[in-house]
N, C-alpha and C positions, 0 to 999 in steps of 0.2 A: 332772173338768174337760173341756168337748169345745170345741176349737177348730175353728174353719172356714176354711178357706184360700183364693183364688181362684187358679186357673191358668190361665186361656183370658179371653175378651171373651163366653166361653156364659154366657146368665144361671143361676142357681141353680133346681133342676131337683129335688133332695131337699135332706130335713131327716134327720138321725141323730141317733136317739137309742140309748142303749146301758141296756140293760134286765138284764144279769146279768153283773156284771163277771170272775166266775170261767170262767165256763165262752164268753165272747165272744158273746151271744146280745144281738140290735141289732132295730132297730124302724127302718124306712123309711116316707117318709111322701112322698107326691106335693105338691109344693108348688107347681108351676108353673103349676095352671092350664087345664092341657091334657091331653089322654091320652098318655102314657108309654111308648113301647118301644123297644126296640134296645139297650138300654144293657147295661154289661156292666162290674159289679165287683169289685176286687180287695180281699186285708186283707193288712197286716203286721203282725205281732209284733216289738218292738223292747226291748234291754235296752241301757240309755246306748247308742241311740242306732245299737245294733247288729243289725241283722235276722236274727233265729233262730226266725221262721215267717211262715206266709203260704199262702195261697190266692187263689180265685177262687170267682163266687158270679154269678147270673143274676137281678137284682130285678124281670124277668117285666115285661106288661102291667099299667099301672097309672092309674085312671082317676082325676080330677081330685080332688086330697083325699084317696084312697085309701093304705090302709097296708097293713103286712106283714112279720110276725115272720123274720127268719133267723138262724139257727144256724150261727156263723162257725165252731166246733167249736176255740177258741183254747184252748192247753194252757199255762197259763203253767209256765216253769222253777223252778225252784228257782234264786235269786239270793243275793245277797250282802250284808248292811246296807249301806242307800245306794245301790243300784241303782235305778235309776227305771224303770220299765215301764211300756210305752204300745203302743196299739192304732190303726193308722190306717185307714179305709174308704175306700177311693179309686172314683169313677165315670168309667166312658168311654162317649162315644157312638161311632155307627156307624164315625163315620172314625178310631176309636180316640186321640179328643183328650180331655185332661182336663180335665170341668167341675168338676170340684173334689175334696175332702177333707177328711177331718172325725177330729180327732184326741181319743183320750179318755186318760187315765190310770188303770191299771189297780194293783190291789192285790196284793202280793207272797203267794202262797200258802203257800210254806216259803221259811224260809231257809238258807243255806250256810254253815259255818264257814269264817273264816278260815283259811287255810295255818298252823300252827304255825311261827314262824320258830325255830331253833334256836339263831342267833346272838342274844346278847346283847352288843350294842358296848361297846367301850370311848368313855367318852367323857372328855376334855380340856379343860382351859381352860389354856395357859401367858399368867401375865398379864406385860404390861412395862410403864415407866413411860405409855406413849402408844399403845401398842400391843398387840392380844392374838392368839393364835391359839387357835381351837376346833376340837375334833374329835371325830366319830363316828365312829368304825371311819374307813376308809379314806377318809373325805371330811371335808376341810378348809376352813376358812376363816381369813384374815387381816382382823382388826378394826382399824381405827384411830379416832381420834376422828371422823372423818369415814364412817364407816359401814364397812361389807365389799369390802375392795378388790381380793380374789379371794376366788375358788372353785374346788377341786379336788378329784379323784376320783381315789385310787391318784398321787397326781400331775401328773397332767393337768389343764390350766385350762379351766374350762367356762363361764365368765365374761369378758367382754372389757373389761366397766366394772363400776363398783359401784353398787348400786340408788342414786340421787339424787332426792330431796325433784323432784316434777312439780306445777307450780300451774298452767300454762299449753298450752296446742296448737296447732297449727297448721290455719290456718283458723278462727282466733279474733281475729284479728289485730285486728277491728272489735269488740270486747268493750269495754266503758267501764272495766270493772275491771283489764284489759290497758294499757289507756291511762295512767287513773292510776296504776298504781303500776308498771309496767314490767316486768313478771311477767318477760320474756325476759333481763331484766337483772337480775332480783333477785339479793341475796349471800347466802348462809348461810353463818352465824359457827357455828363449834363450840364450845361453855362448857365441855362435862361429858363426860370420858370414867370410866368405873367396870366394876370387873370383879371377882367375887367366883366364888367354886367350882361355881355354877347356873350364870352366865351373865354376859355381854358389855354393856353399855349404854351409847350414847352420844345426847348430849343437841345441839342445835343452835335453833338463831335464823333464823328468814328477813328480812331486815334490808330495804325499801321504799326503793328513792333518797331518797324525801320520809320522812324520819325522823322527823317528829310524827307520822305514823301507827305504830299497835302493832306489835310483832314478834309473827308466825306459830312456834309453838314445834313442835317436829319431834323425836320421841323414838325411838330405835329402838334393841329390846334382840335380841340372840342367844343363844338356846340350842341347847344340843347335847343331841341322843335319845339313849336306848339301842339303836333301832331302827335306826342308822345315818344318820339325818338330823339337818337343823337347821332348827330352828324361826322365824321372821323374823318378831317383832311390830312393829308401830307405833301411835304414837298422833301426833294432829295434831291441836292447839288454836288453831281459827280465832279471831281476834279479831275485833269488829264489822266495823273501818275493809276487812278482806278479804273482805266476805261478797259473796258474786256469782261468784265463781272459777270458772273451765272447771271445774277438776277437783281434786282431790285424793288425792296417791298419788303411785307411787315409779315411776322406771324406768331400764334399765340395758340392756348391750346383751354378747351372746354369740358365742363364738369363731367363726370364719369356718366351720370344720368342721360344726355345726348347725346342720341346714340343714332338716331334716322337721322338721314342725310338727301336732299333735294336739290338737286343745283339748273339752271337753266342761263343757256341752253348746257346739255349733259355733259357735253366737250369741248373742247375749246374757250374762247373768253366767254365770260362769267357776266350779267346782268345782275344774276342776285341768288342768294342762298338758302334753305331753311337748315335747322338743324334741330329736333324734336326728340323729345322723351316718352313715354309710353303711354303718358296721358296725354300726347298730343300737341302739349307745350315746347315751350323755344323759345328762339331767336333766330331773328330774321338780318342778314345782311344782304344791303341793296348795293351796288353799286351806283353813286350819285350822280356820274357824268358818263365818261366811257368808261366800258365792258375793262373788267382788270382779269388777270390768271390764277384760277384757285388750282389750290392741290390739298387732298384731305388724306390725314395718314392716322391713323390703321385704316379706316372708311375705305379709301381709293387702291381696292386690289392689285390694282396693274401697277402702282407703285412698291406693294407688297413685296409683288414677285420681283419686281426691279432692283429691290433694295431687301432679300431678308435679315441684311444686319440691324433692320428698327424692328425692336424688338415692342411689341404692342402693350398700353402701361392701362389701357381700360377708356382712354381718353382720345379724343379728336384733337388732332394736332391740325392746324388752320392754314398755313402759307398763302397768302396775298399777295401777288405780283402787277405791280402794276407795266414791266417790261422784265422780259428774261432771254437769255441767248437763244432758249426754242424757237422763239418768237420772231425777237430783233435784236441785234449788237445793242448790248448797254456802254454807251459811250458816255462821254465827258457832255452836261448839259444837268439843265434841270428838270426833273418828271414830278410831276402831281398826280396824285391818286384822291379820289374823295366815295367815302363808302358813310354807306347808312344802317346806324343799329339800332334795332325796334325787337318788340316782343312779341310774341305771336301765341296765342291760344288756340286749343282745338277746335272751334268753330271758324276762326277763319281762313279763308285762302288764300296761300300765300304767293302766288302769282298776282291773284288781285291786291295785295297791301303792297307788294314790292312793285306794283305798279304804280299806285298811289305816292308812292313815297318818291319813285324816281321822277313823277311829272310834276312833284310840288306840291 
């Protein structure tokens, strides 16, 4: 795939193309029209995101239409299942400004094993009439009919609220589908709490003020890994009368303490999360299947300036999308989302555990 990016008001000046993905070998092409010199550019080697090579390179006098083979001499690594690797060609003119970049994705040449984990958790379910608690090794959760109302690690609460049913946003306010059914006031009724020796599951209703329209059904079950996490499915069965919705998807908001924020890839859908504290600690959310849409507030500045009526309370506010109108019409059907909660200590990487976790 090679994308092209603008950075400057300089019009576009080459074209790249990438002629041997193994070895970084690229084809330039004069596309402007004019004759060509001064310019002067660079390449990155990137894995999720992370720059582990790179050079410089001279694309010469180049006359109108004129091409020219170089040999970037790119080595790719040995990676990891699920690593993505990408190649960027960046150009600069005389005053060292950049007329653009042109990005390709590149092919894994070996792969790496996984770290052998040694530990195999203990996992837990105690159930009670209304309530249940799960557990992987040293990270817990509290279920109620009303979904996950903590989360902890060795102890410690890494959660400030529990994820809750999200149909609406801010800066939506003009939505027609907002209007009729009062998204900001909707109720959700809880029917079904159920817990057996796999997992946790409870059932809920989104209930519309105007009650001749359908109820939005809202499922979410818990599992607990041996790997020491827990597993967060959902399903969500739009009925006709709601189709148009901002978004659809859960969010929930984290202790005052984490405060770093990690996301990959940086924009766009989301693979997986970190979220860390000053010693380095956290939690880690993976997405388990496909990429969902994160939005993090106070954290996510350009939502700041989008919206300064949220007012910031010290906390990370989480929004989880697994489909929103940015994206795709949320119509009438059923969407599943499935994310994975893990703890993460200062020693480890969290690209490498949310790798782990997403291959199993």
């Amino acid at each position: 795939m090679q994308l092209f990016y603008w950075e400057s008001e300089i019009m576009k000046y080459f074209d790249v193309e990438l002629l041997d993905a193994l070895t970084g070998r690229v084809g330039i092409k004069n596309i402007s029209g004019m004759q060509l010199s001064g310019f002067q550019g660079k390449w990155e080697l990137t894995v999720d995101d992370r720059i582990c090579g790179g050079g410089r390179f001279l694309p010469g006098d180049l006359a109108p239409d004129a091409g020219r083979e170089i040999l970037l001499s790119v080595e790719i690594p040995p990676v990891y299942p699920g690593e993505k690797i990408g190649l960027t060609v960046f150009f600069y003119n005389r005053e060292n400004v950049g007329c653009g970049r042109f990005y390709f994705d590149l092919p894994p040449v070996m792969y790496k094993a996984f770290p052998k984990d040694k530990n195999e958790y203990i996992t837990a379910i105690r159930p009670d009439i209304s309530s249940a608690m799960i557990s992987s090794g040293k990270l817990s959760a509290v279920i109620t009919s009303g979904g996950m109302r903590e989360l902890r690690y060795r102890g410690t609460l890494l959660t400030a609220s529990a994820p809750r049913l999200s149909l609406w946003q801010y800066g939506c306010d003009k939505c027609e589908k907002i209007k009729a059914l009062e998204l900001d006031r909707i109720r959700i009724s809880a029917d079904r709490f159920t817990s057996d020796e796999c997992a946790v599951e409870c059932h809920a209703l989104a209930l519309p003020r105007r009650m001749d329209l359908d109820e939005l059904e809202f499922t979410q079950r818990f599992v607990p890994l041996s790997n020491g996490a827990i597993r967060y499915e959902t399903e969500f069965i739009v009925p006709e009368s709601f189709a148009g919705l901002p978004r659809i998807g859960v969010e929930f908001s984290l202790v005052p303490e984490l405060t770093g924020v990690y996301r990959f890839p940086a924009a766009g859908a989301m693979e997986f999360a970190a979220f860390t504290g000053a010693d380095g600690n956290g939690l880690l959310i993976a997405a388990a299947g496909y990429p969902v849409i994160m939005t993090v507030l106070p954290g996510d500045e350009y939502t700041l300036l989008e919206h300064p009526e949220i007012v910031p309370d010290g906390k990370l506010h989480v929004a989880i999308d697994c489909r929103n109108a940015g994206i795709a019409p949320v119509g009438a059907g059923r969407y599943r989302m499935m994310l994975i909660f893990a703890p993460l200590t200062a020693a480890e990487d969290p690209a490498l555990k949310a790798r782990m976790l997403r291959m199993g």
